[in-house]
C-alpha positions in Angstrom: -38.2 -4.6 43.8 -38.8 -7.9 42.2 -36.9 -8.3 38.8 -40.3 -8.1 37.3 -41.9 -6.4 39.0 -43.6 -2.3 37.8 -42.3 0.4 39.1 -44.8 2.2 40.9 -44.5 6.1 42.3 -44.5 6.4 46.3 -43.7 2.5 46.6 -40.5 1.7 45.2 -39.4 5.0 43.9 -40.5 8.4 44.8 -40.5 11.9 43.0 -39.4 15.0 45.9 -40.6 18.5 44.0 -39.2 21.4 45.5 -40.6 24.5 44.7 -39.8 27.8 42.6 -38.8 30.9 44.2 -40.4 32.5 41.5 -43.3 31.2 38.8 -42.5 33.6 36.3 -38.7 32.4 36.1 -37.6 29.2 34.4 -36.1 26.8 37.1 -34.5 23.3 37.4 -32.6 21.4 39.6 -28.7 20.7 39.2 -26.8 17.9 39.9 -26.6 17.1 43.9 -23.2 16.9 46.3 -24.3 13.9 48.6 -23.3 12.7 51.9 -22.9 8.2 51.7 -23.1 5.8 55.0 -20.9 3.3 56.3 -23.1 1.2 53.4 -22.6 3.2 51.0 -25.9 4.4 50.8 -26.9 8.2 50.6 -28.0 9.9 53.9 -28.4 13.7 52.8 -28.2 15.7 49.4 -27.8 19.1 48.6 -28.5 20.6 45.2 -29.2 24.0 43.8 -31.7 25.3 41.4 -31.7 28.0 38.5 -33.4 30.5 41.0 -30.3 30.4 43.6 -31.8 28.0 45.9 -29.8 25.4 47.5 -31.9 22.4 48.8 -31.6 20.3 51.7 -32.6 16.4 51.1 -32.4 14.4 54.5 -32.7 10.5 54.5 -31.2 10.1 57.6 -35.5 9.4 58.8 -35.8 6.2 55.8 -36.5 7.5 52.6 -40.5 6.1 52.4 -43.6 7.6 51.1 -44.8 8.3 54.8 -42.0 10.6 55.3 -41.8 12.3 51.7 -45.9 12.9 52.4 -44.6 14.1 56.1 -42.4 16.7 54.2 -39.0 14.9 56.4 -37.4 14.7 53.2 -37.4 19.1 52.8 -36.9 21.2 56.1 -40.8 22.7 56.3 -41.9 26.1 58.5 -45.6 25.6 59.1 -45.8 23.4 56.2 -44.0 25.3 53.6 -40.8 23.8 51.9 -37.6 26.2 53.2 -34.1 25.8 51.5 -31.2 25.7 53.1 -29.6 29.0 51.6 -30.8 31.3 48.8 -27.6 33.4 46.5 -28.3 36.3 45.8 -26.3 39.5 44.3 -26.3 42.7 47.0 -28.5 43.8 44.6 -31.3 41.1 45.1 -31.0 39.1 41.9 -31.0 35.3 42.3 -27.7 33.9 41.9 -28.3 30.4 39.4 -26.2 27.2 41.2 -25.7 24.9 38.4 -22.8 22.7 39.8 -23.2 19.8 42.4 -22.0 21.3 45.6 -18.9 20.2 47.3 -19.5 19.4 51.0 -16.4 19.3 54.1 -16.8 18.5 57.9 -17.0 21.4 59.8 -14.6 22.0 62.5 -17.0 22.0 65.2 -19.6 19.9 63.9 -22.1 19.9 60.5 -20.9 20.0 57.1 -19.8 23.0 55.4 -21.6 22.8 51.5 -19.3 24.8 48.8 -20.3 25.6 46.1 -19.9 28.6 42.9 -23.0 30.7 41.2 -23.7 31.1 37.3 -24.9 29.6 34.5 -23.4 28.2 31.0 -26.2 26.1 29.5 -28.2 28.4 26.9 -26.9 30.6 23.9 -27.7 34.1 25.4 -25.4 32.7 28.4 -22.2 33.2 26.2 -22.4 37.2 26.5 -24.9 37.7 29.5 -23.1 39.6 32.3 -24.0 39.8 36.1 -21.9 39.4 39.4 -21.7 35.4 40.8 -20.6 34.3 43.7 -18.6 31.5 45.6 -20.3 30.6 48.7 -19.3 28.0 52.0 -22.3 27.8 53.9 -22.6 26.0 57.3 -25.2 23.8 58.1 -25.0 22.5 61.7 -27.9 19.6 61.2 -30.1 21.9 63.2 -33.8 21.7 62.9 -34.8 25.4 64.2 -36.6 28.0 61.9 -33.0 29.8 61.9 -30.8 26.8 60.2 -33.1 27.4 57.0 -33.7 30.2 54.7 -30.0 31.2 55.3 -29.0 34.4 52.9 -25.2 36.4 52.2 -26.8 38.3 55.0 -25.7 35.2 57.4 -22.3 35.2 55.9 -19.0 36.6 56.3 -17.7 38.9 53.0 -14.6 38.3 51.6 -13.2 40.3 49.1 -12.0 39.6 45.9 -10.2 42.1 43.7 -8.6 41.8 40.4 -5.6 43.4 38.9 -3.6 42.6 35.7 -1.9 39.9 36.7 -3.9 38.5 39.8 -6.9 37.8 42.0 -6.2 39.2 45.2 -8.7 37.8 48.2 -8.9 39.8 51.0 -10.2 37.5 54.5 -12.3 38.7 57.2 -11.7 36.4 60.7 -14.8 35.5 61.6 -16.3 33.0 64.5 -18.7 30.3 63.2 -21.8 29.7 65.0 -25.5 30.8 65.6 -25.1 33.5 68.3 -25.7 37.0 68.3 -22.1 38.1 66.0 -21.3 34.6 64.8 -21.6 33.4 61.0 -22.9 30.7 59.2 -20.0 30.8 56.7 -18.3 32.9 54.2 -18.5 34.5 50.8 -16.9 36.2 48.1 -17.9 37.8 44.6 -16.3 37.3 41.7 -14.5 40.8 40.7 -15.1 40.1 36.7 -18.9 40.8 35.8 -18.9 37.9 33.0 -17.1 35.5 35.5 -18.9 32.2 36.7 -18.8 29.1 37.9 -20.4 26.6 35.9 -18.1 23.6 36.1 -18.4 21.2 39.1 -15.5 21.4 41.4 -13.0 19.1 43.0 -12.5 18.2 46.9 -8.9 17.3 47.8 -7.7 16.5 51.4 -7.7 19.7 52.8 -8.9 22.0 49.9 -12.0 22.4 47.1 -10.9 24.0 43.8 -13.5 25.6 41.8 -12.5 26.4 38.2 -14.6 29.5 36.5 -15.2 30.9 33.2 -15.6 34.2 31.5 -17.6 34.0 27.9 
């Protein structure tokens, strides 16, 4: 805009609301993992919420008001705003994502988004216990009703176990993909019921490191 000009919503900048999983839960978005062009401009975002959802934000269409008011911005099933994956415990309990994810190519094609579960923000967080999570979830770019709404249940398990002296991870091979057997990518629970991750993470070459914390 024009040096001087006012800043006015839906014409030169925008507000994207995504919904809460649940009304009765406080909720807030965390900081997003983006994806830049050759311009260094941003084509896609992913960021979580307090409620375990991790959002999808596309601007691959042109980031205007017709396509926010189109819902192009947030993947939509017959008009209602899907996220891309939703943590949750075996259990059922919402998982909080409070880091920016970290996102990788895939090795067939996509973006894999990586990212840890828990929250360190409020005083009752310091002895609050509950099992979080580590998560690398595929999205292929699809547009289908089954690229959305991913849960662990579209995962792979790993398995993590602790001793005195280590972690141990345990891997299960699995093929990535959308047919009948294939995954969407893999998981692992932390073993330690206070552990979480609630520091943003670091992408290197060929790895992510994600540093937790136990109150």
């Amino acid at each position: 805009k024009a040096a001087g000009a006012a800043w006015v919503e839906s014409t030169n900048y925008f507000k994207i609301v995504v919904p809460a999983a649940s009304s009765g839960t406080a909720n807030s978005l965390a900081n997003p993992g983006v994806i830049l062009g050759d311009l260094g401009e941003v084509k896609t975002m992913y960021a979580g919420d307090l409620q375990g959802q991790l959002w999808k934000f596309d601007f691959t269409e042109g980031l205007n008001s017709a396509n926010i008011s189109n819902n192009k911005i947030i993947k939509t099933t017959s008009g209602v705003k899907k996220p891309l994956f939703t943590a949750k415990t075996s259990a059922g309990v919402a998982q909080p994502i409070t880091i920016a994810p970290l996102i990788t190519t895939a090795k067939r094609s996509g973006v894999m988004v990586i990212f840890g579960t828990g929250k360190f923000v409020e005083q009752t967080d310091s002895s609050s216990s509950g099992t979080q999570s580590i998560y690398s979830v595929w999205d292929n770019g699809g547009t289908n009703a089954t690229d959305y709404g991913l849960t662990r249940s579209s995962l792979q398990q790993q398995t993590a176990s602790e001793t005195v002296s280590a972690v141990n991870i345990t891997t299960s091979a699995f093929t990535l993909g959308t047919a009948t057997g294939e995954k969407r990518g893999a998981y692992f629970d932390l073993p330690n019921g206070r552990e979480r991750i609630a520091v943003s993470g670091e992408q290197g070459l060929s790895t992510v490191t994600l540093n937790s914390i136990i109150p």
